[in-house]
C-alpha positions in Angstrom: 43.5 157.8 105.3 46.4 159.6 107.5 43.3 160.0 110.0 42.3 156.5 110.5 45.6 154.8 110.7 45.7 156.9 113.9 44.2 155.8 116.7 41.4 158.9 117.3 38.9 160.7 115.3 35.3 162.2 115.0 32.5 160.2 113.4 29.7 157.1 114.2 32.3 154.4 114.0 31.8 152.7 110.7 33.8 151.1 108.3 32.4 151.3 104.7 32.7 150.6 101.2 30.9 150.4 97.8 29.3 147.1 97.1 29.9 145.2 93.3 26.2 147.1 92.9 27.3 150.0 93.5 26.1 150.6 97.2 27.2 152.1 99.9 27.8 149.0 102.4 29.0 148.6 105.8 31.9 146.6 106.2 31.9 146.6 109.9 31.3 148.5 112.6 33.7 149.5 115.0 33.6 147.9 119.0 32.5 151.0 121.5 31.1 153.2 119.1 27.5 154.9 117.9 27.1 152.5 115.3 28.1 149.4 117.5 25.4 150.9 119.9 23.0 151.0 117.0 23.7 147.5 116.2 24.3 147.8 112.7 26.1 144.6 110.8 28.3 143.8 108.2 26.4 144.0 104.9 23.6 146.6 105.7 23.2 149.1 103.0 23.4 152.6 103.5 21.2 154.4 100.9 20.7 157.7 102.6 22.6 160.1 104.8 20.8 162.8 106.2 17.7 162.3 103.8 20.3 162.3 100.6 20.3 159.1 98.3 24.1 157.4 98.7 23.2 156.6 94.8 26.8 157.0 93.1 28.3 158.6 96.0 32.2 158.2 96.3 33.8 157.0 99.6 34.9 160.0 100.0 31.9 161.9 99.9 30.8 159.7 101.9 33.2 159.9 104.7 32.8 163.6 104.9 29.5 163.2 105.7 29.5 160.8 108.1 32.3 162.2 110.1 31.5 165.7 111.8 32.1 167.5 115.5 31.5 165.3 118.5 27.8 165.5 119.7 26.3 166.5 116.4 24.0 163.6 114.7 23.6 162.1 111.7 20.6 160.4 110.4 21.1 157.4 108.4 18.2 154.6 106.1 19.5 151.2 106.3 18.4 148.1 104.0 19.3 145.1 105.8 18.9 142.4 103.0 18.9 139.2 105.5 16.2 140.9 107.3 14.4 142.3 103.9 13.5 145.6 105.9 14.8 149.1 105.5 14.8 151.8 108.8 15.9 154.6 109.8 18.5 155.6 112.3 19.6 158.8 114.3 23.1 158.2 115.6 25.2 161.0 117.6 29.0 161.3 116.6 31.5 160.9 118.6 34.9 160.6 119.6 36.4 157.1 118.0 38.5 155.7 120.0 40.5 152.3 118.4 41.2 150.3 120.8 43.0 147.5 118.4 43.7 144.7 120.6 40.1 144.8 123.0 40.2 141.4 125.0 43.2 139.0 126.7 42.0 136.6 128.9 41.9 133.0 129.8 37.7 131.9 128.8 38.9 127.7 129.7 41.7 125.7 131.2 44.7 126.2 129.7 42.6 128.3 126.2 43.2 131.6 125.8 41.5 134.1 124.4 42.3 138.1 122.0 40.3 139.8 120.2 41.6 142.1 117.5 39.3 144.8 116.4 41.6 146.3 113.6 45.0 146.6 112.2 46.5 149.5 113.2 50.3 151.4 114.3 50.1 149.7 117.8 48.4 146.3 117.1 52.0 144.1 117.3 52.6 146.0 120.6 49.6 145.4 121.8 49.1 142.0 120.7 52.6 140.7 122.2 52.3 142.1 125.4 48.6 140.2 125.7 50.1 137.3 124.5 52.8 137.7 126.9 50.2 138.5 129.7 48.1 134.5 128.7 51.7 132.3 128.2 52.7 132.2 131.6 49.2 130.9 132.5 50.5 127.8 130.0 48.1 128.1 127.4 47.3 125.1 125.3 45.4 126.9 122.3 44.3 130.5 121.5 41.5 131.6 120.2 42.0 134.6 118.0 38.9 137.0 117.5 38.7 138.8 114.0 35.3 139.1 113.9 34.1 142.6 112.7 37.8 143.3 112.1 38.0 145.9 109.2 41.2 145.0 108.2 43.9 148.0 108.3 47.5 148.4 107.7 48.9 145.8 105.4 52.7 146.0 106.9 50.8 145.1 110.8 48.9 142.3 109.3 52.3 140.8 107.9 53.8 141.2 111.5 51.1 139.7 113.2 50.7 136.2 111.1 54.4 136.0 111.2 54.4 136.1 115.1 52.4 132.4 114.6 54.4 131.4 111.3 58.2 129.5 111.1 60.6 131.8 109.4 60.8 131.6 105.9 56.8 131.0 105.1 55.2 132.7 102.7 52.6 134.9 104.2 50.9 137.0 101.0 51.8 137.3 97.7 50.5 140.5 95.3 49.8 140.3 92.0 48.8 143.2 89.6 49.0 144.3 86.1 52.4 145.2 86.0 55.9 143.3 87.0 56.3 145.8 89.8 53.1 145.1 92.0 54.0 141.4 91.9 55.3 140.8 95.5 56.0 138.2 97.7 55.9 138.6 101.6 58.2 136.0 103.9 57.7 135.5 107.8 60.9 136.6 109.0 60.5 136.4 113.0 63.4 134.6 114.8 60.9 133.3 117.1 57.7 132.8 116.3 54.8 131.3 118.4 54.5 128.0 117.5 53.5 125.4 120.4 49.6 125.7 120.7 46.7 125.4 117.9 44.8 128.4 117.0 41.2 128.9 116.4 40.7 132.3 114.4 37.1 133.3 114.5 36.0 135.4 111.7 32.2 136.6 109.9 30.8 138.7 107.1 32.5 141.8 109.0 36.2 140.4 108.9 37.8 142.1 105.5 41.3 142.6 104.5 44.2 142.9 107.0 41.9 140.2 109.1 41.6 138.0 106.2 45.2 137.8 105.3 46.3 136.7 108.9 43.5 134.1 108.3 44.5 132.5 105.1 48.2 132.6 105.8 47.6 130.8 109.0 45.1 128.3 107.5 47.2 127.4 104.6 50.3 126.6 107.0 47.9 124.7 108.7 48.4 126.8 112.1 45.4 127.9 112.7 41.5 126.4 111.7 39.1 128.8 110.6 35.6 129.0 112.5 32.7 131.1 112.1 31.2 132.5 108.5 32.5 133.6 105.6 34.7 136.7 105.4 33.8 140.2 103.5 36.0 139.6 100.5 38.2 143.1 100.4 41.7 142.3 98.5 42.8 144.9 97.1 46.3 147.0 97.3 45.9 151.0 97.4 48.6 152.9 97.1 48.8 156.6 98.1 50.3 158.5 95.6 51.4 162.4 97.8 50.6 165.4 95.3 52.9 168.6 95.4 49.9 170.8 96.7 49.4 168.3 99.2 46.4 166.5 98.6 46.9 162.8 97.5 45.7 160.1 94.7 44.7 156.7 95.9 45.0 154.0 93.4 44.2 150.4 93.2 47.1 148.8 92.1 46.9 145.0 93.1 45.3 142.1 94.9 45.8 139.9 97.5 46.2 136.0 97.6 47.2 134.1 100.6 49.8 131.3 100.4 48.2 128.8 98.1 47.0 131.0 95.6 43.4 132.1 96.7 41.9 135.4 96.0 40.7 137.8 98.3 39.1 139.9 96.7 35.3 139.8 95.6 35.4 136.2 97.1 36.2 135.9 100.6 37.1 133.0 103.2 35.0 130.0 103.9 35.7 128.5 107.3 36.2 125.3 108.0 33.5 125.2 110.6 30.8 126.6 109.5 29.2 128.2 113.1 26.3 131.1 113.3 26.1 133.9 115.4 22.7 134.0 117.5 21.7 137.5 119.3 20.0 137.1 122.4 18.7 139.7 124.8 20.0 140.4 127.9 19.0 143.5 130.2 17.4 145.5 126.8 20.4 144.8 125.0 21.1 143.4 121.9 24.4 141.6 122.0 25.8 137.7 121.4 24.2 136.4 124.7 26.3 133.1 125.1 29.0 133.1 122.4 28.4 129.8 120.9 31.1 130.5 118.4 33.1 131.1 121.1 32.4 127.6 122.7 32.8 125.9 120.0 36.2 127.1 119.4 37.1 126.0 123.1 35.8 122.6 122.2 37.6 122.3 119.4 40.8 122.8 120.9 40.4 120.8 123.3 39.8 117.9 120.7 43.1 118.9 118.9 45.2 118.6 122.3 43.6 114.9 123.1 44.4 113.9 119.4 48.2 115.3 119.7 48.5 113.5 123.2 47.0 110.4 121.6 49.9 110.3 118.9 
């Protein structure tokens, strides 16, 4: 865990967990990496490493195998349930590099445009000086890329919906078995952004961190949801430090955004409902237009002709 809230270390770039069923399952792979260049998606199953049945294994385990010395490989069997097909893969590791905030950039008049690929250390950083780079241009609406964002650090997710939130909103609540792990987390930011719409694009691969930003800013009604629905992962970990310096990790809670909604095992449904198509281009597969992307630009504009119509 201390590895990955950093922002480098050696493995295929995959973010994983074990499914109700008790798979290993990929929440999302990460942007730049061997398994981006792989093209595996959220929801493939991973039921071998190296030849071994993940049957049972522990994220842990799991984790250890996967991860290894730069330029060694690692041979994976997929079952991709949408595709009802199971394959093998050989992917190198790597350096990861996380790159949290990938994109800034103008992609209409007056819409701008940031992709988060996970919530780490340096995302607020990051994320105000892009915004910062797009507002002088006089944005009218952002789009806000989650898509195959992981989730991360629960602390950054809280700092980044607050940057979009009035002071005094409630962002995220916890709720657990005991008194204790009840929580309640308020935007506190003296100046928040506030004067354009947002359109947060999420998918199957958005989990967590992501999907807290996205359900505090859709039930403040700042932001509309677009895309498909979100992974589902709500649940609070603490790290508990052990005198010999190892460490136990224990579920101690769940999330729920501001109106009450779980997280967890259930995930966000957007309000627009729009599908990722992969198209090739130049032997590659990769979204080849984004018409998620388009439809978010077309949805803002609609929202700035209806508040000018007021």
């Amino acid at each position: 865990m201390q590895v990955e809230t950093k922002v480098e270390f050696g493995g295929v770039g995959l973010e994983i967990s074990i499914s109700k069923d008790g798979l290993l399952t990929v929440i999302a792979p990460i942007d730049d990496t061997p398994a981006s260049a792989a093209n595996l998606k959220p929801n493939d199953k991973i039921v071998k490493i190296d030849g071994q049945t993940t049957r049972g294994i522990s994220l842990h385990e799991a984790v250890k195998r996967l991860r290894g010395r730069p330029g060694t490989k690692v041979g994976l069997t997929i079952l991709r349930d949408t595709e009802n097909r199971m394959f093998d893969v050989s992917l190198t590791r790597a350096v990861v590099k996380i790159r949290s905030v990938k994109e800034a950039r103008m992609v209409a008049d007056k819409v701008g445009y940031i992709r988060i690929t996970e919530f780490q250390d340096n995302t607020p950083r990051d994320l105000k000086k892009a915004l910062e780079t797009l507002e002088p241009a006089g944005i009218d609406g952002l789009i806000l890329d989650l898509r195959n964002n992981p989730g991360g650090l629960l602390d950054v997710a809280i700092e980044v919906a607050e940057m979009f939130l009035p002071k005094g909103k409630l962002i995220l609540t916890t709720k657990g078995r005991i008194k204790s792990q009840n929580l309640e987390f308020i935007s506190k930011t003296d100046h928040p952004r506030v004067a354009y719409p947002i359109v947060i694009l999420v998918n199957g691969g958005s989990a967590s961190a992501s999907e807290i930003v996205a359900g505090a800013l859709r039930d403040h009604r700042r932001g509309i949801l677009m895309g498909a629905k979100t992974f589902g992962k709500g649940s609070v970990q603490t790290v508990i430090p052990l005198k010999d310096g190892s460490a136990i990790r224990l579920t101690t809670s769940l999330y729920y955004t501001p109106s009450g909604q779980s997280i967890h095992g259930e995930g966000l449904q957007p309000d627009v409902i729009v599908e990722e198509k992969e198209e090739k281009e130049e032997g590659q597969e990769k979204p080849f237009p984004d018409p998620v992307i388009f439809r978010a630009i077309d949805l803002l504009k609609g929202l700035k002709v209806y508040e000018t119509s007021q």
